[in-house]
C-alpha positions in Angstrom: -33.1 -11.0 -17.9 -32.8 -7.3 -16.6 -32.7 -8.8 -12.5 -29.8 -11.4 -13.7 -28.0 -8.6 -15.8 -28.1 -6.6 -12.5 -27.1 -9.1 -10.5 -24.3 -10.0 -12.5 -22.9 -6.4 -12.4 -23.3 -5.8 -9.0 -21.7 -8.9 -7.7 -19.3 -9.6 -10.9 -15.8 -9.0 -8.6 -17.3 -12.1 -6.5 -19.0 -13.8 -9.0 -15.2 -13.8 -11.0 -13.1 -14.1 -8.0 -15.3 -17.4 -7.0 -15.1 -18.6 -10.7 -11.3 -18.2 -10.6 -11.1 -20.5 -7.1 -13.4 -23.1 -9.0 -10.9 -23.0 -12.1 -7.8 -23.3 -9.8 -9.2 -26.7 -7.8 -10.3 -28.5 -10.9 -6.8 -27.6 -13.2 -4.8 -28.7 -9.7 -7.3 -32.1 -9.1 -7.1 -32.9 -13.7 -3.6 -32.5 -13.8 -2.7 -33.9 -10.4 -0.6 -31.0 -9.7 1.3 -31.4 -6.4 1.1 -29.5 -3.5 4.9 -28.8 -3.0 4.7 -27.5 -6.6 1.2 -25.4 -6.8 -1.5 -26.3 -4.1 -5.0 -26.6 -5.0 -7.7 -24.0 -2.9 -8.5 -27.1 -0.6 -5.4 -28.1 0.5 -4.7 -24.1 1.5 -7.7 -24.4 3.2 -6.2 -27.8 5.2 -2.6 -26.0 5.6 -4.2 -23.3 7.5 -5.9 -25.6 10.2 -1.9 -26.5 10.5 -1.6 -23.1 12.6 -2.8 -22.1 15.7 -4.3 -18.8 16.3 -1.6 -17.4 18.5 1.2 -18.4 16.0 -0.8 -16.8 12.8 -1.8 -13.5 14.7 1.4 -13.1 16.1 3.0 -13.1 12.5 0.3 -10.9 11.3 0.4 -8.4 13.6 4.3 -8.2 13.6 3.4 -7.4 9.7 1.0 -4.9 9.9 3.2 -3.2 12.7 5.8 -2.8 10.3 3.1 -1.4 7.6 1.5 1.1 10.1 4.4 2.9 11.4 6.2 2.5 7.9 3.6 4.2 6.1 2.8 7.4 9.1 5.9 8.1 9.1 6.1 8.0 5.1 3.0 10.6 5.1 4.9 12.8 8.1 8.0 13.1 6.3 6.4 13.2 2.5 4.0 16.3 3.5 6.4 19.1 4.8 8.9 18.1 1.5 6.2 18.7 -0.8 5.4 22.0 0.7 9.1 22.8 0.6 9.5 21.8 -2.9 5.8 23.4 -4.0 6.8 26.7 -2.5 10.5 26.6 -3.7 11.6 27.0 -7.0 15.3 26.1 -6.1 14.4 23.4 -3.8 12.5 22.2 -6.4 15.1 21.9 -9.2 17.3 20.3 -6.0 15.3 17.7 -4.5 13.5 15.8 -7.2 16.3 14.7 -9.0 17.5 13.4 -5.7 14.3 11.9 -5.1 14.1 10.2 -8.6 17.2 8.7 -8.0 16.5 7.0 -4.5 12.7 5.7 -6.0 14.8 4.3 -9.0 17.3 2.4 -7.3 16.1 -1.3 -6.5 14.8 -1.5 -3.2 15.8 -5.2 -2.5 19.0 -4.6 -3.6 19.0 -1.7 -0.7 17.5 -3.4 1.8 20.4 -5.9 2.9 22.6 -2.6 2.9 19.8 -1.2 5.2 19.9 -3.5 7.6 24.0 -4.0 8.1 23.7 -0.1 8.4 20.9 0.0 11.0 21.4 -3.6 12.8 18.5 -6.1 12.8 15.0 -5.5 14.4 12.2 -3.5 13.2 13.4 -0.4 12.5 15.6 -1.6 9.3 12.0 -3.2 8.2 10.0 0.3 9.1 12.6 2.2 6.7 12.5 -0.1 4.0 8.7 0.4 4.3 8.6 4.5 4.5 11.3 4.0 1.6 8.9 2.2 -0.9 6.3 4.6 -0.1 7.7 8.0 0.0 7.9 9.0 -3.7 4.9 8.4 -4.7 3.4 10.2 -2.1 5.6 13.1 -2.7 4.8 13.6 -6.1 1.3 13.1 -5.6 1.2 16.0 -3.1 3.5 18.3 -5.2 1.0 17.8 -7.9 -1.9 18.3 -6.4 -0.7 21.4 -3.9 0.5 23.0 -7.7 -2.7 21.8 -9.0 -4.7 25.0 -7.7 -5.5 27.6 -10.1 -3.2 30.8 -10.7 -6.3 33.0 -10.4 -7.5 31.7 -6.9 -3.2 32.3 -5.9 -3.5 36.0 -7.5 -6.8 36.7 -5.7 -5.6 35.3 -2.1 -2.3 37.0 -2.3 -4.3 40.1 -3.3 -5.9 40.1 -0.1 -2.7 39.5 1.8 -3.7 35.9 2.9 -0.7 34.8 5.1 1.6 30.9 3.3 -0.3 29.1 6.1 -3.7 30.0 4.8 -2.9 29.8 1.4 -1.6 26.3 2.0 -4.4 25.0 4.2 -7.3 26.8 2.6 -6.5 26.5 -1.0 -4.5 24.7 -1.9 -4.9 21.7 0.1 -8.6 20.9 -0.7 -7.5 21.2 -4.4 -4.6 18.3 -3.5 -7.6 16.1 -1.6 -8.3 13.9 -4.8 -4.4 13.6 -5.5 -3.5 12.8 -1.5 -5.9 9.7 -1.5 -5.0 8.5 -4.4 -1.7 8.6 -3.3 -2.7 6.9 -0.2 -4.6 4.0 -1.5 -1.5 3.5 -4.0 0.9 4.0 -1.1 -0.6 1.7 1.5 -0.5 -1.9 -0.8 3.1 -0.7 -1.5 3.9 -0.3 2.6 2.4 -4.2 2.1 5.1 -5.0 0.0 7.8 -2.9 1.9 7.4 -5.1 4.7 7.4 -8.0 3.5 10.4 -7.1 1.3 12.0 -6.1 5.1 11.1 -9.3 6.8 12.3 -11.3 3.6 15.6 -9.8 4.7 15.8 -9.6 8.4 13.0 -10.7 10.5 12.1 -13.7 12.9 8.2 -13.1 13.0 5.6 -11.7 10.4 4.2 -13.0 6.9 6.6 -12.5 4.9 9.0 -14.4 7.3 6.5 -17.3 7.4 6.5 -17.8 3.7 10.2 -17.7 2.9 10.5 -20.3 5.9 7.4 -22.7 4.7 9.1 -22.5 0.8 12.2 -23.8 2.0 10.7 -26.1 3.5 8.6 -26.7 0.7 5.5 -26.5 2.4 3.4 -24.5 -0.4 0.4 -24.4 1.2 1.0 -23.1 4.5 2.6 -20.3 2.4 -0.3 -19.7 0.5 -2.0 -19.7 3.6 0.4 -16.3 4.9 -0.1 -15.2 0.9 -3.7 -14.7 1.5 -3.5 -13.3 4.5 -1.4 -10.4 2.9 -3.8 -10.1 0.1 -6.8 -9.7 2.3 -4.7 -7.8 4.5 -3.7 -5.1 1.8 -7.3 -5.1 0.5 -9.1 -4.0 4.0 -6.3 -0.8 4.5 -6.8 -0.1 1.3 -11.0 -0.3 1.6 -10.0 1.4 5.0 -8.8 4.9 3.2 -11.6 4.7 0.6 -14.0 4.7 3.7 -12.4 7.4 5.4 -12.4 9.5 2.0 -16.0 9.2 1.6 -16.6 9.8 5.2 -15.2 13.2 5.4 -13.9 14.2 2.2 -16.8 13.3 0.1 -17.1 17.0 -1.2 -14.2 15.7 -3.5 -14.7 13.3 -5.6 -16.7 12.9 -8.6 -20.1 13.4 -8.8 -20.9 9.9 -10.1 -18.5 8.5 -7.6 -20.5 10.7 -4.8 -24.3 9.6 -5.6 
């Protein structure tokens, strides 16, 4: 009983995730559910031996184009705005509201305006992507640059440590926890961003390939470009987790660390 106890908590994600699948054929075989309406696992399986591997590939990487650049240049402009606002009180009481407002206002509802504003092509998609991602990725760095202690500030400014030093060798490894957790947030929402972008203007990518297979009402083949996304949004996001515990293992809990 102990070895089947273990077993079921080590592998319970698959073990529920395969039990799930199982559920989903036999409701879609009992009921006779149709495909056009809700495919069963099998017939995914069969829509994706529809596609070649040039035409799949070539729609996934126009995606995960779209989520690279949309989410580096998310972090490039994020970081120096949350040292701005951290260090200044003014810019502080200035920017949030500003940023509240533009993480509060829909961003499908933007995105059509985006694209008559900046034409059609990538670079509507790549903003709509740094868009979705920027907040939270602000306020995650604000909070964790603030999150040092006062003491630790006193004592460095006490021995005349230069803003550059203070921000690199205090406060930042106090925001490490708060950055990646920000990140691993940040990158399934770049996910959505571009498909949101290529639901709007695109002619390649996932997204594109499931609003063209539903009006066509071929369901499976977009279930097939659904689960790409998903396992696409689950390796980036396994991706950051490794790199945290690669080099910034020093930072999270000890539990988490053993």
């Amino acid at each position: 009983m102990p070895v089947l106890l273990r077993f079921a908590h080590r592998y319970a994600p698959l073990i529920t995730a395969i039990g799930l699948v199982i559920a989903w054929e036999l409701v879609c075989r009992i009921f006779s559910v149709p495909s056009y309406v809700f495919p069963s696992p099998s017939e995914i399986v069969q829509a994706a031996g529809t596609f070649t591997g040039p035409q799949l590939f070539n729609h996934f990487r126009s995606t995960v184009e779209v989520v690279i650049v949309g989410f580096l240049a998310s972090i490039a402009i994020s970081f120096p705005v949350a040292v701005m606002i951290t260090h200044s009180p003014l810019l502080s009481r200035t920017m949030v509201p500003i940023l509240v407002v533009i993480h509060s206002t829909p961003i499908v509802a933007v995105a059509p305006i985006i694209v008559v504003a900046l034409g059609a092509g990538v670079l509507p998609r790549v903003v709509i992507t740094c868009l979705i991602t920027f907040f939270p990725l602000v306020i995650s760095l604000v909070t964790g640059l603030r999150s040092t202690p006062p003491e630790i500030l006193e004592l460095s400014r006490s021995l005349r440590a230069s803003r550059n030093r203070e921000l690199w060798f205090i406060r930042m490894p106090f925001a490490v926890p708060y950055i990646f957790s920000a990140l691993k947030v940040c990158i399934t929402l770049a996910v959505i961003g571009a498909v949101v972008g290529e639901f709007v203007t695109a002619e390649s990518g996932l997204g594109y390939l499931i609003l063209f297979s539903t009006s066509m009402m071929k369901m499976p083949q977009s279930f097939v470009a659904l689960a790409i996304l998903v396992v696409l949004s689950l390796v980036l996001y396994q991706l950051i987790e490794v790199v945290e515990r690669r080099w910034f293992a020093w930072s999270l809990p000890k539990r988490e660390n053993a």
